[in-house]
Every structure is written in structure tokens, then in C-alpha cells.
N, C-alpha and C positions, 0 to 999 in steps of 0.2 A: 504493500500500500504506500510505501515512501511516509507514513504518519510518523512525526517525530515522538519522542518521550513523553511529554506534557504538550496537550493539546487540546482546545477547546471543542466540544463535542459539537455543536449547533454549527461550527463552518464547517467541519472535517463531514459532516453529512448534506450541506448543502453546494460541497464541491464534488462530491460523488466519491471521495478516499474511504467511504467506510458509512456499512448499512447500518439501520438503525438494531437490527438485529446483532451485528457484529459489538456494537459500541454497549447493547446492555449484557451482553455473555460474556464479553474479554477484556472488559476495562471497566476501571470506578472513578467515583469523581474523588479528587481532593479537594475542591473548592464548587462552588454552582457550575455548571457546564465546563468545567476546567477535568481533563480524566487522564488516568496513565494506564498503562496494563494491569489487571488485578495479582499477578507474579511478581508486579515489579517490587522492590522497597524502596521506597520513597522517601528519597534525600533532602537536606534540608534546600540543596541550591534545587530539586524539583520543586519544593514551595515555595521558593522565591521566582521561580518563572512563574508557575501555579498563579502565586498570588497577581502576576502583573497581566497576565493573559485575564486574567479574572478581570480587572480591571478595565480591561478595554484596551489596553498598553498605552493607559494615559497614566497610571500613579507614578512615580520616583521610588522604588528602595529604599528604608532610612533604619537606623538605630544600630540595634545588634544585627541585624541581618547584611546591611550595609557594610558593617564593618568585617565581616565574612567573605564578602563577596570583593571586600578590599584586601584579604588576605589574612586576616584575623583569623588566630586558633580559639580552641577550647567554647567552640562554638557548637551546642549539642543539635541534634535532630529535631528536637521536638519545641525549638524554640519559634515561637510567635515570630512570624517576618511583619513587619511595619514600613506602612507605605504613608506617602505622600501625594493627598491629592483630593477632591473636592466631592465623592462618591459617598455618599450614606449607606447604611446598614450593612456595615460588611456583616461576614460570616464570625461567628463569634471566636476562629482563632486565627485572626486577623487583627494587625492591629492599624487603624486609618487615621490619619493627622491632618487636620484640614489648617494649613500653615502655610505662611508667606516661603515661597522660595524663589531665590533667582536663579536667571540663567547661570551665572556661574558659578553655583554651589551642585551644580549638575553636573557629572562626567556620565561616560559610555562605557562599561565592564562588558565585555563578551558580549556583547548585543544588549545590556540592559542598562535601564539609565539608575540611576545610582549617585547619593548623594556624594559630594566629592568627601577628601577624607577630612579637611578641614569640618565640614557642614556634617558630618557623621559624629567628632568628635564632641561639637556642637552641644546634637541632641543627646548624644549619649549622657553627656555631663548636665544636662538638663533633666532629663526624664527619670534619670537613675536612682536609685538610693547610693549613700557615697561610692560605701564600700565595692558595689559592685560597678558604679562609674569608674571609679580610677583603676579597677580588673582591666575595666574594657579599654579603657584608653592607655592603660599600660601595654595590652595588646597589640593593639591598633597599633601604638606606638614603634612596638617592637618590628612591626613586620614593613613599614610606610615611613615617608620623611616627614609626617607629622609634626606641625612644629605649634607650641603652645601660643605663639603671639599671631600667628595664621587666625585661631582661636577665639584669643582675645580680638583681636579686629571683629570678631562676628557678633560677641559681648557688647561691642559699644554701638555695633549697630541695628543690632536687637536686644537693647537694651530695656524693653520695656515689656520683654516678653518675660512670662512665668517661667522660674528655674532659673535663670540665667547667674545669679548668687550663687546659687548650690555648681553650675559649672565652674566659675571662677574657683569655688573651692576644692575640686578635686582637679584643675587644670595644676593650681601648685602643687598638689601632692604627686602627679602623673611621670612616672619614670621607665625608658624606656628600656631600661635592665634586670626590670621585671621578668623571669621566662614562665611563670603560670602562674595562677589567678593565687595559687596558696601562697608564693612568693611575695604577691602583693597583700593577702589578708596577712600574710605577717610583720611585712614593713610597717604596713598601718597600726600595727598593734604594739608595736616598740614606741611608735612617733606619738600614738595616742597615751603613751604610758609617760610621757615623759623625758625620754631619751631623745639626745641629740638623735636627727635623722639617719639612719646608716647610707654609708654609699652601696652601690649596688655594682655586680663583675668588678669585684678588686680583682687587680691582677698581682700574682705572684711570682717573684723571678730572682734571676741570683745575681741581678747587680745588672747583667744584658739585654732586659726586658723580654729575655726570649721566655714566653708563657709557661711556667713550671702548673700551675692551676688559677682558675677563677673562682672565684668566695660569693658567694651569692649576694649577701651583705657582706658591711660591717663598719667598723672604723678604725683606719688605716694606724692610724696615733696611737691607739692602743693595743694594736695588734689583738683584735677582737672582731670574730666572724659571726656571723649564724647562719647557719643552712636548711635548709628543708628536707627533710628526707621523705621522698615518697615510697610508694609499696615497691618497686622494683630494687631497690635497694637493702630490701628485707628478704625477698622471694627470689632473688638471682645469686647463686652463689659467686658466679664469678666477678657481678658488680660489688659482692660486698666484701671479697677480697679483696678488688682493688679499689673502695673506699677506706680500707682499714690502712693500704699502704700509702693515700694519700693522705691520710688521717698523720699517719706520723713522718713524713715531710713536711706538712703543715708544723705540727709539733716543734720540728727541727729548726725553722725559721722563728719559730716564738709567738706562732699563734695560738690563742685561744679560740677552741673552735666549739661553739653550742648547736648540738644538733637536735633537730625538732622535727616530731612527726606527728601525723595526726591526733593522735590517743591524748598526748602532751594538754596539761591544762595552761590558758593562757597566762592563769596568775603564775604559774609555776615557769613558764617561759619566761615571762618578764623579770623572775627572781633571779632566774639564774642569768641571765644577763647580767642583771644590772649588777650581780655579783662578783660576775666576772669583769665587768668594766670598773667598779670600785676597788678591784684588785691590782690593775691596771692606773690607778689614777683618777680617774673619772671625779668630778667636784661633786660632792652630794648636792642636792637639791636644793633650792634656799626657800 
């Protein structure tokens, strides 16, 4: 039939690609008239065509989805795509933003228009709750030349819009050596406790800069790291071999290095930190 992946059911029958018999035995919808193969699994970037075929292919891309489609990881399946564009009653997992946009907060991803990465960071730092704003825009970050004062330009020129305070506040907190979302829930949680900010990818070297290891965090002055341990570093023997040998190079050079995993309670994170940095020097609190 030449019918692509995601395809709207009402033209793919009124061009002759596919009988109406065919379209309810061999495909479902994901959205109204929008349908894929019922075999298929269905991706989140098929909901993001989904959603814009849905639309008429008049909405824009925005938020998390946008930032997906800009390269952004840790971007799950079942997340809500968010468009831009002046159409009521979406489908209720949809989400539709009826908002001023200009032409050049608009790019072209793979055939789909898409807010640019500035105007994605935008909403994201708007709509978000913090926490999970500065995830996304640490991402965004990480993968795009995403630059915070791009940003702010947009702050001052929709400045009268809701959210735009709550973006300002997680645009200062946004770093772009964040590498996953836990990396950032824990920056945040040292920065919210009180601690000088840590820097993020120290580098480690023997005087030549030639890369010995990267430290997730820390501060350099004190020779004080933290790292994040996720599950493969528990479940892979041979990662955790050679965590234990980079453990004591680290050692060797004079860092202190706190490792945290999920299970870890936050107050019990922030002790031992701070324990380890008051051992190191660190001015107590005033």
C-alpha cells in the first residue's frame, strides 16, 4: 500500500491506499483518525507525528516532547506530547497550549515543526515544577548549544506571561554536566541544603590534563566529589571492578569521594557530605 507508520485514516481511505475494511482489522487509532498497525509499538516520536497529523499539521511540538525531538534523553514512552496551536478539545493525552508564538521560535526537525531549543527551554522552565524543569533543561542542555541568555531574551519579552519567575529560577540553576535526571535531583539537593554549588565533570589528571576520570560533582578546593551510583554499577561485575579501581586512584590523588544510590536517605546524603567537606575545611554555616 506505500501507507507510512502513523497515518490519518479518513485520507489514507479517501485516496484509495486502504479499504475501510483493511483500516478496522489491521490498525488502531492512537489519536481520532490518526492509526498505526495494531503489531506495531508505538513510540513516543509515533505520538509526536500522531499528535501533529491529529492536528491538521497546523500545531508546533513544545515542552518535553520538543525537547526529544531536539535530542533530549530520558524521555519515557508514555509521556504527554504538547502542542502548540489554537485547536480545542484535544484528546485527553494530549496536551494543547493556545500561546503566542513567532516565526522564529519555530525550526523544522525531520519534517516536523518544532519549537526551537531556545523556545522549548522557555516552556519547559515555565510549565514545570522546578525540580523537574532544571532535569529537562539540564538535558536539553547537555545534548544542544542551548544557551541560558538565548532564554532570558525570551523572559523579557514575554514577560508578562505566567511562569516566567519560576523559569528564571531554574534557568540559574541549569547545568549542562548534568548526565541524568538523578545527577540533577542531587545537585539540587546539596544546593538546597546549603552547600556551596558543586561543579559538575571535574576533571582528573596528573598535572597533563590528559583525562585520568570525570567526578560527577564536587569541589575542586576541597578535593570533595559525589557521584551517583546507578543499578549497573551494582549488577555488572565487571563495572564494579572497575569502579573499585577507580575508587582508589581517586583515593590516591586525595579525593574524597561520596557515593550515593538510590536506597540513600537524603538527610543522610547531605551529612555525609557536609562531613566530608568540614573535614576538608569547609567554613561552617553562619
Amino acid at each position: 500500500m506505500g501507507m507510512k507508520d502513523v497515518f490519518v485514516g479518513s485520507e489514507a481511505l479517501r485516496c484509495g491506499d486502504i479499504t475501510p475494511y483493511q483500516l478496522r482489522r489491521w490498525h488502531r487509532t492512537i489519536y481520532p483518525d490518526v492509526y498505526v498497525d495494531k503489531k506495531r509499538q508505538v513510540s513516543l516520536h509515533d505520538k509526536i507525528v500522531g499528535a501533529w497529523l491529529w492536528s491538521g499539521r497546523r500545531a508546533v511540538i513544545a515542552g518535553v516532547a520538543a525537547s526529544a525531538v531536539h535530542g533530549a534523553r530520558w524521555v519515557s514512552g508514555d509521556t504527554r506530547v504538547e502542542l502548540i496551536c489554537g485547536i480545542g478539545r484535544p484528546p485527553c493525552d494530549l496536551i494543547v497550549r493556545h500561546e503566542r508564538l513567532a516565526d522564529h521560535e519555530v525550526t523544522i526537525v525531520d519534517g516536523l515543526p518544532v519549537t526551537t531549543v531556545a523556545r522549548t527551554a522557555f516552556d519547559l522552565g515555565r510549565h514545570l515544577p522546578r525540580g523537574q524543569a532544571v532535569a529537562r533543561l539540564d538535558a536539553l542542555a547537555l545534548v544542544t548549544d542551548l544557551s541560558a541568555d538565548d532564554v532570558l531574551a525570551l523572559t523579557q519579552h514575554y514577560k508578562g506571561l505566567r511562569g516566567v519567575r519560576r523559569c528564571k529560577a531554574a534557568l540559574a540553576l541549569m547545568d549542562r554536566g548534568a548526565e541524568s535526571p538523578k545527577e540533577t535531583w542531587l545537585r539540587l539537593l546539596l544546593i538546597d541544603a546549603g552547600l556551596p554549588p558543586p561543579t559538575t565533570q571535574i576533571l582528573v589528571h596528573n598535572g597533563d590534563f590528559h583525562p585520568l576520570a570525570y567526578l560527577d560533582m564536587g569541589w575542586e578546593e576541597f578535593r570533595v566529589a559525589v557521584e551517583y551510583d546507578g543499578d549497573q554499577h551494582r549488577s555488572d561485575r565487571r563495572q564494579y571492578l572497575k569502579d573499585r579501581s577507580r575508587l582508589a586512584m581517586l583515593e590516591q590523588f586525595g579525593w574524597i569521594v561520596v557515593r550515593v544510590v538510590a536506597e540513600d536517605h537524603p538527610n543522610d546524603i547531605v551529612a555525609r557530605v557536609y562531613t566530608a567537606l568540614a573535614g576538608r575545611g569547609l567554613p561552617k554555616a553562619a
